[in-house]
C-alpha positions in Angstrom: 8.0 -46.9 7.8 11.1 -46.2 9.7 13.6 -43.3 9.1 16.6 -45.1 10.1 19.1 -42.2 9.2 19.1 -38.5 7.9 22.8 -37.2 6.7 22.8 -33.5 6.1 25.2 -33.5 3.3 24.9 -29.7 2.3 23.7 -27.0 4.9 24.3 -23.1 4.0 22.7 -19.9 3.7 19.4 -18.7 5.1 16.9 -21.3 3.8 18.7 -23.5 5.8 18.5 -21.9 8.9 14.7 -20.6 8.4 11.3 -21.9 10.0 9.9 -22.8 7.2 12.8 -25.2 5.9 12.6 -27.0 9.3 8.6 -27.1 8.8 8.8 -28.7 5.3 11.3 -31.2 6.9 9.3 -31.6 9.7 6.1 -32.8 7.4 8.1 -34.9 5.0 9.6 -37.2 7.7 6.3 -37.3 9.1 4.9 -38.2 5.7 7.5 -41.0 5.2 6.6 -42.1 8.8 3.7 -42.4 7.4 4.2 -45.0 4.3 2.7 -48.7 5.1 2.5 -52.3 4.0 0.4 -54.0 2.9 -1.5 -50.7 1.8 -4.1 -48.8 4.4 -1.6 -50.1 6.8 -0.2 -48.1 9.7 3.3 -50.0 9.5 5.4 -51.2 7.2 5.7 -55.1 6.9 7.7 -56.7 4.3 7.7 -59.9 2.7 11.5 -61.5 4.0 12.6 -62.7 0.7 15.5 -61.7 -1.4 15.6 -59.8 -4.4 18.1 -61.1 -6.4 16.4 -63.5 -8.5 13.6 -62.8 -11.1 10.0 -63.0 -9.4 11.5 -62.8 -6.1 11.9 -59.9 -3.7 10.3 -57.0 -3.4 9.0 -53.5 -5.5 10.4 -50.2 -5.3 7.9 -47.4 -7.0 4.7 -48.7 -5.3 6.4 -47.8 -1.9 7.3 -44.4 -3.6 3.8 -43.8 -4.5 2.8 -44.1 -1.2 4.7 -41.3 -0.4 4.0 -39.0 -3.4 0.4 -39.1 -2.9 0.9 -37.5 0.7 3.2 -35.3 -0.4 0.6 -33.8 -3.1 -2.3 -33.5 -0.6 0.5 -31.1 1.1 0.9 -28.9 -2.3 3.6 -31.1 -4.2 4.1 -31.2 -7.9 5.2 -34.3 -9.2 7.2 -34.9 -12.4 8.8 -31.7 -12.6 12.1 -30.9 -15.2 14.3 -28.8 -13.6 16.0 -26.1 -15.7 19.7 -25.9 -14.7 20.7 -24.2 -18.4 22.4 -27.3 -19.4 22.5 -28.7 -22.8 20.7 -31.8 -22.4 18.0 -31.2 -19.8 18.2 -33.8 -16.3 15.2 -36.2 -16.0 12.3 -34.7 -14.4 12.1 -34.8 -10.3 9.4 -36.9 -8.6 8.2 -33.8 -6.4 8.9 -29.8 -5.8 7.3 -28.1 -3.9 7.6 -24.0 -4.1 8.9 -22.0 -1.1 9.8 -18.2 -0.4 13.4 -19.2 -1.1 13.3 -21.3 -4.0 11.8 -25.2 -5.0 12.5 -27.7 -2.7 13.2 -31.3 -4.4 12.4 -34.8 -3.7 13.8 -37.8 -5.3 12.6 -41.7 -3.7 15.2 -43.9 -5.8 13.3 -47.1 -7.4 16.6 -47.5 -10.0 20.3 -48.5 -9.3 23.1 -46.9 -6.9 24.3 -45.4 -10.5 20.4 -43.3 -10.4 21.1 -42.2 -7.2 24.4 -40.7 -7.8 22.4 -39.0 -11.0 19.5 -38.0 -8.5 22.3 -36.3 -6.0 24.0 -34.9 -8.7 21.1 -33.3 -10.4 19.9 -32.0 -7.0 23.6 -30.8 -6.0 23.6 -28.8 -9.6 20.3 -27.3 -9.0 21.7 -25.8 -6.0 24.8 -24.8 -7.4 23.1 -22.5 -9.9 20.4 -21.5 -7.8 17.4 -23.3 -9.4 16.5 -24.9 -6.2 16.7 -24.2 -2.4 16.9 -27.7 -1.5 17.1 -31.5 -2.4 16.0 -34.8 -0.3 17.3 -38.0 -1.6 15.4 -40.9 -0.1 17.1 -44.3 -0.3 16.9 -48.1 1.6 19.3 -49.1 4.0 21.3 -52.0 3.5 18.8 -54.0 5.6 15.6 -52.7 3.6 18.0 -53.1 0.3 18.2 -57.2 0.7 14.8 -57.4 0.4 14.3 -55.4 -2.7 14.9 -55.4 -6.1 18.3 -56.6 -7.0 21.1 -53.6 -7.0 18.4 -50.4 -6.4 20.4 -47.5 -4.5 20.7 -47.6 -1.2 22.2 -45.9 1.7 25.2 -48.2 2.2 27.0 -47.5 -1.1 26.4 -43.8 -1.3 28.1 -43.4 1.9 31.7 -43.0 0.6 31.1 -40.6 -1.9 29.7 -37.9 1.2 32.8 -35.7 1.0 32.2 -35.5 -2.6 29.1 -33.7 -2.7 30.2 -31.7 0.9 32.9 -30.1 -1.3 30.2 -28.3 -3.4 30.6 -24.7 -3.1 27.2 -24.3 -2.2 26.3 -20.4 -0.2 22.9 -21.4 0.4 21.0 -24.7 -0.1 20.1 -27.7 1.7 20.2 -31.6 0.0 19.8 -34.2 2.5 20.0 -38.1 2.3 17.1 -39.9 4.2 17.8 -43.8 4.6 14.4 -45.7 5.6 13.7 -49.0 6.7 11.1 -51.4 7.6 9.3 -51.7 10.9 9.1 -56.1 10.6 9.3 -58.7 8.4 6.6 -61.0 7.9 5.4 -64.5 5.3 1.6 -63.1 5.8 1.9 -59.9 3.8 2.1 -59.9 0.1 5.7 -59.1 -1.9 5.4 -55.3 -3.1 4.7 -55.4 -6.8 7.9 -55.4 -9.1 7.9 -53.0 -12.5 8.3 -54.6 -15.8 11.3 -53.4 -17.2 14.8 -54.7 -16.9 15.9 -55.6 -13.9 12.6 -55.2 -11.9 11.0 -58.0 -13.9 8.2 -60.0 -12.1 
């Protein structure tokens, strides 16, 4: 898979600025790097159909799993509820991983551009109130989006809302937005499995 962008969006304090931050960055972008299809592969290929329509396009969560299995060979929890002492609790994140300065999140977005403002939100709060030291967001880009389920989050429509979560007063903290992409497009490789419910309907 390619990493076709990375926007710092929030960058303070010492985590930020330490080794060990720009080693856990350094391993998840090479584990993203790492994601392929069709599975076992060494690139990602996709299947050039749009997703608009029922039983056509492409998957989101069994490109996410891809990931998440790397990341828990590395010493990532998955499914974790992060306690922000809210009333109603935020959904559970789809990996931490512990550090000297705190949890580090990340979220791979497999539900609409509404989820990821939720998933950037929830990870902007966490640092707000000092719960975590840092939050990854991974989303499509527009090009990667066409060919996926209709209306999932993407890189493209998160965009304009940047200054947004830049005006968090955050002293120390890092949430980043990673937009990735396919390496080619091609009719000999399966369509990534769709879910089955709502919108991701086979």
């Amino acid at each position: 898979m390619k990493i076709a962008h990375v926007e710092t969006v929030i960058s303070a304090g010492a985590f930020a600025r330490s080794k060990e931050w720009q080693n856990i960055h350094d391993a998840l972008v090479g584990a993203i790097g790492k994601v392929g299809w069709p599975p076992r592969s060494s690139t990602f290929v996709i299947y050039p159909e749009c997703g608009k329509k029922r039983r056509e396009g492409n998957g989101v969560k069994p490109i996410k799993n891809g990931l998440i299995k790397s990341l828990v060979k590395q010493g990532w929890k998955t499914e974790v509820a992060l306690d922000i002492a809210t009333v109603i609790r935020p959904g559970k994140l789809d990996a931490v991983l512990q550090t000297s300065y705190g949890p580090v999140a990340i979220e791979w977005e497999t539900g609409n551009i509404s989820s990821s403002h939720r998933a950037l939100n929830k990870m902007a709060l966490g640092l707000l109130k000092g719960a975590l030291a840092g939050g990854v967001l991974v989303v499509p880009t527009r090009e990667l989006y066409r060919y996926l389920t209709d209306r999932v989050g993407n890189w493209t429509e998160l965009e304009p809302y940047l200054d947004l979560w830049r005006s968090i007063p955050c002293r120390s903290g890092v949430l980043e937005i990673i937009a990735v992409e396919h390496d080619s497009t091609s009719t000999k490789v399966r369509r990534i499995p769709k879910g089955t419910s709502g919108r991701a309907l086979e």
